[in-house]
C-alpha positions in Angstrom: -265.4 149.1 -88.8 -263.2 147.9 -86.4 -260.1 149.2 -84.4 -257.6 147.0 -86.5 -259.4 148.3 -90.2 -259.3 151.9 -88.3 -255.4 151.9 -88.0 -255.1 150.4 -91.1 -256.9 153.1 -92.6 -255.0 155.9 -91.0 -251.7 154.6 -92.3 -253.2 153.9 -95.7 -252.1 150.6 -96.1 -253.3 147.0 -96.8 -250.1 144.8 -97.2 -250.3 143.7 -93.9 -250.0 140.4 -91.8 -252.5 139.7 -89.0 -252.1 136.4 -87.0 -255.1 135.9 -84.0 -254.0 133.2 -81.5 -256.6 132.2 -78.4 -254.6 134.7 -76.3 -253.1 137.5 -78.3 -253.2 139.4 -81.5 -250.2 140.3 -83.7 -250.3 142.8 -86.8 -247.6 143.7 -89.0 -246.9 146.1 -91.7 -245.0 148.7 -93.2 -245.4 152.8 -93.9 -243.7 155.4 -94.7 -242.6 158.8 -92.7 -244.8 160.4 -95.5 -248.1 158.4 -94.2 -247.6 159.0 -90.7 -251.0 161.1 -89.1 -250.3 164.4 -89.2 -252.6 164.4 -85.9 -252.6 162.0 -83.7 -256.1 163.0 -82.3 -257.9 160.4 -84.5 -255.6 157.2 -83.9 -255.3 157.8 -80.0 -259.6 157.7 -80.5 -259.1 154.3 -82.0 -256.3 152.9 -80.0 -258.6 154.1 -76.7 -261.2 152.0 -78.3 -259.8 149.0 -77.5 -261.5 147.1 -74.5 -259.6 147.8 -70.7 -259.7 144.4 -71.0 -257.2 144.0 -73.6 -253.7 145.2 -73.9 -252.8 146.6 -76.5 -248.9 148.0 -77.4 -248.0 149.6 -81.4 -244.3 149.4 -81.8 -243.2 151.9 -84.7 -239.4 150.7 -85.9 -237.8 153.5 -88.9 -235.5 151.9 -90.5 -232.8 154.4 -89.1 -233.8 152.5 -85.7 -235.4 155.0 -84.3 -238.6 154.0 -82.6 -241.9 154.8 -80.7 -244.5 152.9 -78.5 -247.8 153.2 -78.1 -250.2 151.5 -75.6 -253.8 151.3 -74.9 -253.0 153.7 -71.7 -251.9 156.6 -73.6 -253.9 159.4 -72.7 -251.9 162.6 -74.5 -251.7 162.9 -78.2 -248.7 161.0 -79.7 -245.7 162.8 -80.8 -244.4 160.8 -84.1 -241.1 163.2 -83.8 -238.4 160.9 -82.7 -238.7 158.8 -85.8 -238.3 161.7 -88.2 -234.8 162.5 -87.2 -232.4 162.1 -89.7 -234.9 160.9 -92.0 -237.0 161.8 -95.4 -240.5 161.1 -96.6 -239.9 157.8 -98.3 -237.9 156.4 -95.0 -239.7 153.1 -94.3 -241.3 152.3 -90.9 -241.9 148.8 -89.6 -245.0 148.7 -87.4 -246.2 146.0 -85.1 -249.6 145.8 -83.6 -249.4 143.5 -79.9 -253.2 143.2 -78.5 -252.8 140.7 -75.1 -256.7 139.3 -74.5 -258.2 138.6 -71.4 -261.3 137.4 -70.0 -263.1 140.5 -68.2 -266.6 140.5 -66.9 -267.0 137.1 -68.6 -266.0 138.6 -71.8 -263.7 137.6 -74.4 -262.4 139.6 -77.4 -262.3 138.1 -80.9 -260.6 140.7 -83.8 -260.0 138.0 -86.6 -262.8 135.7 -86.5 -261.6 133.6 -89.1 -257.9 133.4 -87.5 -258.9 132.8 -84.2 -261.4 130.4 -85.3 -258.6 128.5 -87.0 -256.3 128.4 -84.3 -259.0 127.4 -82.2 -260.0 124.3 -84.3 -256.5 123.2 -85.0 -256.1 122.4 -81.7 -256.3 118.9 -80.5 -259.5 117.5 -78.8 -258.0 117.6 -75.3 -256.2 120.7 -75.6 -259.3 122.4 -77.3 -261.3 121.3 -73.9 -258.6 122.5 -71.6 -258.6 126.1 -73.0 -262.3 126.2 -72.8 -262.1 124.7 -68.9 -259.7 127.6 -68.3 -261.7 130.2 -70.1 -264.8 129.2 -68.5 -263.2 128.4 -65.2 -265.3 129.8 -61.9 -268.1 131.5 -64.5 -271.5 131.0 -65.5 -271.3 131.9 -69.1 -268.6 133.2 -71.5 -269.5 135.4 -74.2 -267.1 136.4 -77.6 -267.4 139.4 -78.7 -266.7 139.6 -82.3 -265.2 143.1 -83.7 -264.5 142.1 -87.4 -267.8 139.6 -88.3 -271.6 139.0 -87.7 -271.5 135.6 -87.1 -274.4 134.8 -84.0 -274.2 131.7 -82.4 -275.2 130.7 -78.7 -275.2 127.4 -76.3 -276.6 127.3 -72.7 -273.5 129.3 -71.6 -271.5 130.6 -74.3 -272.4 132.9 -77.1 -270.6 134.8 -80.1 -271.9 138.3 -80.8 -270.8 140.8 -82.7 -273.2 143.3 -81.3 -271.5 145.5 -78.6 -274.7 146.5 -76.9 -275.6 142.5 -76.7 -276.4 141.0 -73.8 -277.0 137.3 -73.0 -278.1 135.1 -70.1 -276.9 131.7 -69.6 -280.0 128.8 -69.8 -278.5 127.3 -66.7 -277.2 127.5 -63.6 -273.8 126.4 -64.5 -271.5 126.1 -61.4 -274.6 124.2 -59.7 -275.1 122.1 -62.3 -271.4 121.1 -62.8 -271.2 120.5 -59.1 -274.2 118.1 -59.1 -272.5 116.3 -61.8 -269.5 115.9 -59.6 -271.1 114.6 -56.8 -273.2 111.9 -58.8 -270.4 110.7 -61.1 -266.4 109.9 -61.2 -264.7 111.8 -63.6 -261.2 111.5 -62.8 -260.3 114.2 -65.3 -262.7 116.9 -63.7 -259.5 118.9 -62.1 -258.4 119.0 -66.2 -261.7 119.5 -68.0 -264.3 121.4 -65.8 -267.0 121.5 -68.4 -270.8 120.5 -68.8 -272.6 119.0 -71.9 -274.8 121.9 -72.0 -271.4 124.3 -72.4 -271.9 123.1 -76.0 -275.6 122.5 -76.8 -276.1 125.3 -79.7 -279.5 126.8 -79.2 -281.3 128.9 -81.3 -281.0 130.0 -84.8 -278.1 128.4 -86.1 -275.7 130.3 -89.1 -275.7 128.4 -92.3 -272.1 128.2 -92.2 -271.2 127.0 -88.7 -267.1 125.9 -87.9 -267.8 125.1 -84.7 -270.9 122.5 -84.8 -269.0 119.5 -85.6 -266.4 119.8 -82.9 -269.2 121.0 -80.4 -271.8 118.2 -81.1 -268.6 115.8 -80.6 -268.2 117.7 -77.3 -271.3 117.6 -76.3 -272.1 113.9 -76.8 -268.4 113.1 -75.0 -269.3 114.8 -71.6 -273.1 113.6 -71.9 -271.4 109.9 -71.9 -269.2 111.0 -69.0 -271.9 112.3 -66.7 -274.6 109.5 -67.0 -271.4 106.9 -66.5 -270.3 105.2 -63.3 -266.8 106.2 -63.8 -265.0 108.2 -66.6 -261.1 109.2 -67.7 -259.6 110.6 -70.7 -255.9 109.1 -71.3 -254.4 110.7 -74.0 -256.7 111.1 -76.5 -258.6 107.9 -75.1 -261.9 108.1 -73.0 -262.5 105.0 -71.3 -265.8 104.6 -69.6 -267.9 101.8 -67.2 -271.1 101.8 -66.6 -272.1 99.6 -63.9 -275.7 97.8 -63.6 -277.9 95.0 -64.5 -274.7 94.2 -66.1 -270.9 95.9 -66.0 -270.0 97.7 -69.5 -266.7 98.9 -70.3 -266.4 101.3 -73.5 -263.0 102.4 -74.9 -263.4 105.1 -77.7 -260.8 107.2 -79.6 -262.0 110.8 -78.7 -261.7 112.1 -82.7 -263.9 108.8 -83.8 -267.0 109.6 -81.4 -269.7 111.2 -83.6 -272.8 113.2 -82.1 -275.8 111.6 -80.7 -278.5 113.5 -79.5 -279.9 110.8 -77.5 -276.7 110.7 -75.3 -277.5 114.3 -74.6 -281.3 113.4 -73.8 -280.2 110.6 -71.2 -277.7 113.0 -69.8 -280.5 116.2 -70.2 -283.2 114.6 -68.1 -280.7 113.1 -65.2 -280.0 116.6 -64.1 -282.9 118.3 -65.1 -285.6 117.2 -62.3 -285.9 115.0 -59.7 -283.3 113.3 -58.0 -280.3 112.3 -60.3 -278.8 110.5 -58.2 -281.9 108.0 -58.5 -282.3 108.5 -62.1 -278.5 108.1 -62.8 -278.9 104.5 -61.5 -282.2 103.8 -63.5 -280.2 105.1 -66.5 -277.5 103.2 -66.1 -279.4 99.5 -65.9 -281.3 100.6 -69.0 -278.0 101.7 -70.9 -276.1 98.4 -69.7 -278.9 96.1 -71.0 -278.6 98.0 -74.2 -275.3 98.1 -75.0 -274.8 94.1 -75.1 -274.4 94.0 -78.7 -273.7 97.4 -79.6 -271.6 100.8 -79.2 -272.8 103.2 -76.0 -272.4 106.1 -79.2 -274.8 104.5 -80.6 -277.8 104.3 -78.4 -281.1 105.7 -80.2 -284.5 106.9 -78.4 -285.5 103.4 -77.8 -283.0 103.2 -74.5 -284.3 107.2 -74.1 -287.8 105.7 -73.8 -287.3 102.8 -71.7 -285.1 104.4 -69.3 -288.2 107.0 -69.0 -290.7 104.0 -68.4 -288.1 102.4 -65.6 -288.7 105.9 -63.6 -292.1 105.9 -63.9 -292.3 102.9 -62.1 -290.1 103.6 -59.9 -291.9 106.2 -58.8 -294.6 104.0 -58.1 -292.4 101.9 -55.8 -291.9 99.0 -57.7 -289.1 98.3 -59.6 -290.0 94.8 -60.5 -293.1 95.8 -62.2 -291.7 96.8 -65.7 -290.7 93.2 -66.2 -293.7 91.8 -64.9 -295.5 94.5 -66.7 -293.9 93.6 -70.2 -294.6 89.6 -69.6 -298.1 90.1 -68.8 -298.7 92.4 -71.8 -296.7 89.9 -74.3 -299.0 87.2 -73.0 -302.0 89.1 -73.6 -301.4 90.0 -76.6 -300.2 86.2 -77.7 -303.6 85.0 -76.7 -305.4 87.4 -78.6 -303.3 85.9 -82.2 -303.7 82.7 -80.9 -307.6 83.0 -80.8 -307.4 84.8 -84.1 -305.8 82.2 -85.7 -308.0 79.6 -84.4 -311.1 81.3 -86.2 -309.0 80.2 -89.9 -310.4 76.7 -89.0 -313.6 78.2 -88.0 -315.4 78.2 -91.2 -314.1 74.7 -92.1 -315.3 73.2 -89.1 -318.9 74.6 -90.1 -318.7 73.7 -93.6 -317.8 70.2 -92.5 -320.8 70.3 -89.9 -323.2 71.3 -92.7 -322.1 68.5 -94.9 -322.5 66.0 -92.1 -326.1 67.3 -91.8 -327.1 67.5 -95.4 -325.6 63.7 -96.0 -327.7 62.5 -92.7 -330.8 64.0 -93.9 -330.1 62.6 -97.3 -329.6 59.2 -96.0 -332.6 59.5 -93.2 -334.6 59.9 -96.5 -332.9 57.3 -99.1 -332.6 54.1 -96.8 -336.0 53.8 -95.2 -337.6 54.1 -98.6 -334.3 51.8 -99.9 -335.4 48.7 -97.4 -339.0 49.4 -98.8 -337.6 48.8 -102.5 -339.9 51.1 -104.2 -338.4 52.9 -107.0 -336.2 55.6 -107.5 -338.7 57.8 -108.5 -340.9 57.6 -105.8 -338.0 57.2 -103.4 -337.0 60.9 -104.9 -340.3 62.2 -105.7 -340.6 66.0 -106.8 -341.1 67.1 -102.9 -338.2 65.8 -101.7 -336.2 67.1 -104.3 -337.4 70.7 -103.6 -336.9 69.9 -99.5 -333.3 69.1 -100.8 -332.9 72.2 -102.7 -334.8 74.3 -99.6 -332.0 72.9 -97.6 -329.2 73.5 -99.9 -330.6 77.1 -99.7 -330.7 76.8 -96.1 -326.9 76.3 -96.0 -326.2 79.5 -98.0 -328.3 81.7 -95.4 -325.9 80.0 -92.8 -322.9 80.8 -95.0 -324.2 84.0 -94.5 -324.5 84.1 -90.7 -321.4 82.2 -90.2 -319.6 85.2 -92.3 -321.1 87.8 -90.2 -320.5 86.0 -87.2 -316.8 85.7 -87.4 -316.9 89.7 -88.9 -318.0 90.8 -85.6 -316.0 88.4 -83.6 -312.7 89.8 -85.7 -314.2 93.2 -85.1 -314.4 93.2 -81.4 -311.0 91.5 -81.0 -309.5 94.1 -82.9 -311.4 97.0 -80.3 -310.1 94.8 -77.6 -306.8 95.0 -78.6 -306.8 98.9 -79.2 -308.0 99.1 -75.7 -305.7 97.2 -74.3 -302.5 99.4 -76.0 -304.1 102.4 -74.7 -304.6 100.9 -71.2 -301.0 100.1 -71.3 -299.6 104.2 -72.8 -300.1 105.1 -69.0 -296.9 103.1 -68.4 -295.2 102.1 -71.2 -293.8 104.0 -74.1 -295.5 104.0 -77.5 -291.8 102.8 -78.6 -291.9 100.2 -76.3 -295.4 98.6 -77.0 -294.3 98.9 -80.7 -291.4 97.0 -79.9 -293.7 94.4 -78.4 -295.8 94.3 -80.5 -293.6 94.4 -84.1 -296.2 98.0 -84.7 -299.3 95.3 -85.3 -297.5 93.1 -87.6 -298.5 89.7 -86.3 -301.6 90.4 -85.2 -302.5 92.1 -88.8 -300.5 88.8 -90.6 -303.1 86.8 -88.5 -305.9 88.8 -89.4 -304.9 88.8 -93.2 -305.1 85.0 -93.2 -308.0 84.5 -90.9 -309.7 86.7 -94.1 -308.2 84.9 -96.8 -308.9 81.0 -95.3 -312.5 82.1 -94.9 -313.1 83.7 -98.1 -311.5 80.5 -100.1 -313.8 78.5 -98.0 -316.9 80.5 -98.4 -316.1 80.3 -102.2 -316.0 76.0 -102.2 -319.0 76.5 -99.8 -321.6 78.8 -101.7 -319.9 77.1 -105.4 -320.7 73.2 -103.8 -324.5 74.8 -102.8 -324.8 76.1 -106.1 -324.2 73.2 -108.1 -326.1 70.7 -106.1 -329.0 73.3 -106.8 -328.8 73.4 -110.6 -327.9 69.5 -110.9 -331.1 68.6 -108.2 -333.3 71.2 -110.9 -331.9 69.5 -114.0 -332.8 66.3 -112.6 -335.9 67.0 -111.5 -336.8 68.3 -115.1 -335.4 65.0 -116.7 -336.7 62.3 -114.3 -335.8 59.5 -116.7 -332.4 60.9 -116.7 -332.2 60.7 -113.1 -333.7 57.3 -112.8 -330.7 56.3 -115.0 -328.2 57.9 -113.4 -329.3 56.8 -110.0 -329.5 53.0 -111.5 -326.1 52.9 -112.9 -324.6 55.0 -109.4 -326.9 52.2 -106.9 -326.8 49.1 -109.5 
């Protein structure tokens, strides 16, 4: 129970009004002489519970006028006398509870969450980042301790906890970090709003009922912009902000319209993290200028997070010009193995043209020799040439065959080939970026899909053509006279 429910308790009332502002605490309410302690011993306990940090003053008002203050300081047991002169049992007494908060030992004191919270959150976006610049002002972290609710919730440097014996230790350095991102950006507001993304990064186990995350992922996601920009200002309730590099971006947002992005926060994360940030600022501020031509900085996703990753990595290497080179040597690789897919869909009709050709030359090589001798069709197709007809038209379905397998194991090694060259290529590009290259397969598996289907339609005209000559060569062979017919009427 806390101090406030304590006093309550002892004067045996709950009509009351409590109002918690950022910076003070006021509690109202009325008694009687009659339900005034008879010992003071146990409200002088509670009133000396109150943190040094805090002030606290109880103002007792009888309605004769008489009256009697209390403070935090008191250190003898309270006399209640004065307000019983000329006054009975049933005389009312007006009391009013002051508590004046500070900020002691990087402590703050909460006695109405749900008040303070309220008065907290009604405040505008500006003035909400002013009062935490001022209560975080010169310190590492900032706790608030909660006396009347359990709710737990911590960032890198602040936390709520309603646990007095809790202790917590800020994530990062903050003071160091905020004076890194002084010297690498221009904030013109900085004097104003002395704050760091990570001031409202919620870590942890998060409370199914949280009032602060919306207003603290819009925090966080403002300042991230502001730090990984070339300059920033807030006007009003405007933040304007350029980013200058392959190209000059300007961005004007409404601060109450800008809606959380994580990614913002990654970008902003990993500049100040390791390395230089000066360096990686720059990098970060090409990528993000590139791609923001058609759309909203708020609305960056992990595809700019991934390719401003990749531009470091090269630049590591000392070559900043590689990336592009990099990306046009890969799309041309990749563009030659389609095209040489896609030639392979002519591949089987080329052959089954080829094996025509040679099936009509050996047909004629046969036919017009014994033609200019005029002997008759039936000695011109006697029996064994018919069955060396049929052993060819046999002949062609084996090579069917081999063709079929061929152009399996030719798709088959392109297709390693290409796996081998995307995992060549993870050791310095993205997996986002090679499946932005690459449209995740798409073409090449199109190209593949119609390589298959061209072949099997052909196959099917192929092996159906073989067929038939097979069966109408065996029927005629069985009805010779039929044949001799047909091959007059056809020949004349």
């Amino acid at each position: 129970m806390n101090a406030i429910s304590k006093i309550l308790k002892i004067f045996d009332t709950s009509d009351t009004v409590i109002n918690e502002r950022r910076s003070v605490v006021d509690l109202l309410f009325y008694t009687t002489v009659g339900n005034l302690p008879s010992s003071s011993t146990e409200l002088l306990e509670v009133i000396n519970s109150i943190p040094e940090r805090d002030s606290f003053k109880m103002i007792f008002t009888s309605d004769s006028e008489n009256s009697l203050e209390i403070t935090n300081k008191c250190n003898v047991n309270i006399d209640f006398s004065p307000l019983f002169t000329d006054a009975d049992s049933d005389e009312g007494i007006l009391v009013k509870i002051t508590i004046d908060k500070t900020i002691q030992n990087n402590i703050f004191s909460v006695y109405c969450f749900e008040k303070f919270t309220n008065d907290l959150l009604d405040l505008s976006i500006t003035k909400l980042m002013a009062w935490f610049s001022d209560s975080l002002s010169d310190s590492e972290y900032l706790v608030f301790q909660l006396f009347d609710s359990d709710f737990s919730m911590t960032t890198s440097t602040i936390a709520f906890v309603s646990d007095k014996e809790s202790r917590f230790s800020p994530n990062i350095f903050r003071l160091e970090r905020l004076q890194t991102c002084k010297e690498t950006g221009n904030f013109y507001n900085m004097s104003e709003y002395e704050l760091i993304p990570d001031d409202f990064n919620i870590e942890g186990i998060e409370p199914d009922i949280n009032p602060y995350r919306c207003v603290f992922d819009r925090l966080k996601t403002i300042f991230s912009a502001i730090y990984t920009a070339s300059s920033a200002s807030i006007l009003e309730n405007e933040l304007n902000i350029q980013i200058n590099g392959q190209r000059n971006l300007t961005c004007d947002s409404q601060l109450d319209w800008i809606q959380k992005n994580d990614y913002l926060y990654s970008i902003y994360s990993w500049v100040y993290t390791e390395g230089n940030p000066v360096d990686k600022v720059l990098i970060a501020r090409n990528v993000m200028s590139l791609h923001c031509k058609h759309s909203d900085l708020f609305t960056l996703d992990d595809k700019t997070y991934s390719a401003i990753k990749s531009n470091y990595e090269l630049y590591l290497r000392n070559d900043v010009e590689q990336y592009l080179n990099l990306i046009k040597e890969f799309s041309a690789f990749i563009s030659g193995i389609v095209t040489q897919v896609g030639e392979y869909a002519t591949t089987i009709l080329g052959k089954f043209k080829k094996n025509l050709m040679a099936i009509g030359i050996f047909f004629l090589t046969v036919m017009i020799p014994r033609i200019g001798s005029s002997q008759g069709w039936d000695i011109i197709f006697t029996r064994d040439v018919l069955y060396l007809l049929q052993l060819i038209l046999f002949g062609s379905i084996v090579y069917l065959i081999i063709c079929g397998a061929e152009l399996k194991y030719k798709m088959r090694k392109i297709r390693k080939g290409y796996d081998d060259l995307k995992e060549n290529y993870e050791n310095v590009l993205s997996s986002d970026e090679i499946d932005e290259i690459l449209k995740k397969d798409e073409l090449l598996t199109a190209t593949i899909n119609h390589v298959k289907k061209s072949s099997v339609i052909w196959g099917i005209i192929w092996g159906a053509m073989v067929v038939l000559g097979v069966v109408i060569i065996e029927f005629l062979t069985i009805n010779r006279g039929l044949f001799t017919w047909l091959v007059d009427k056809i020949f004349g």
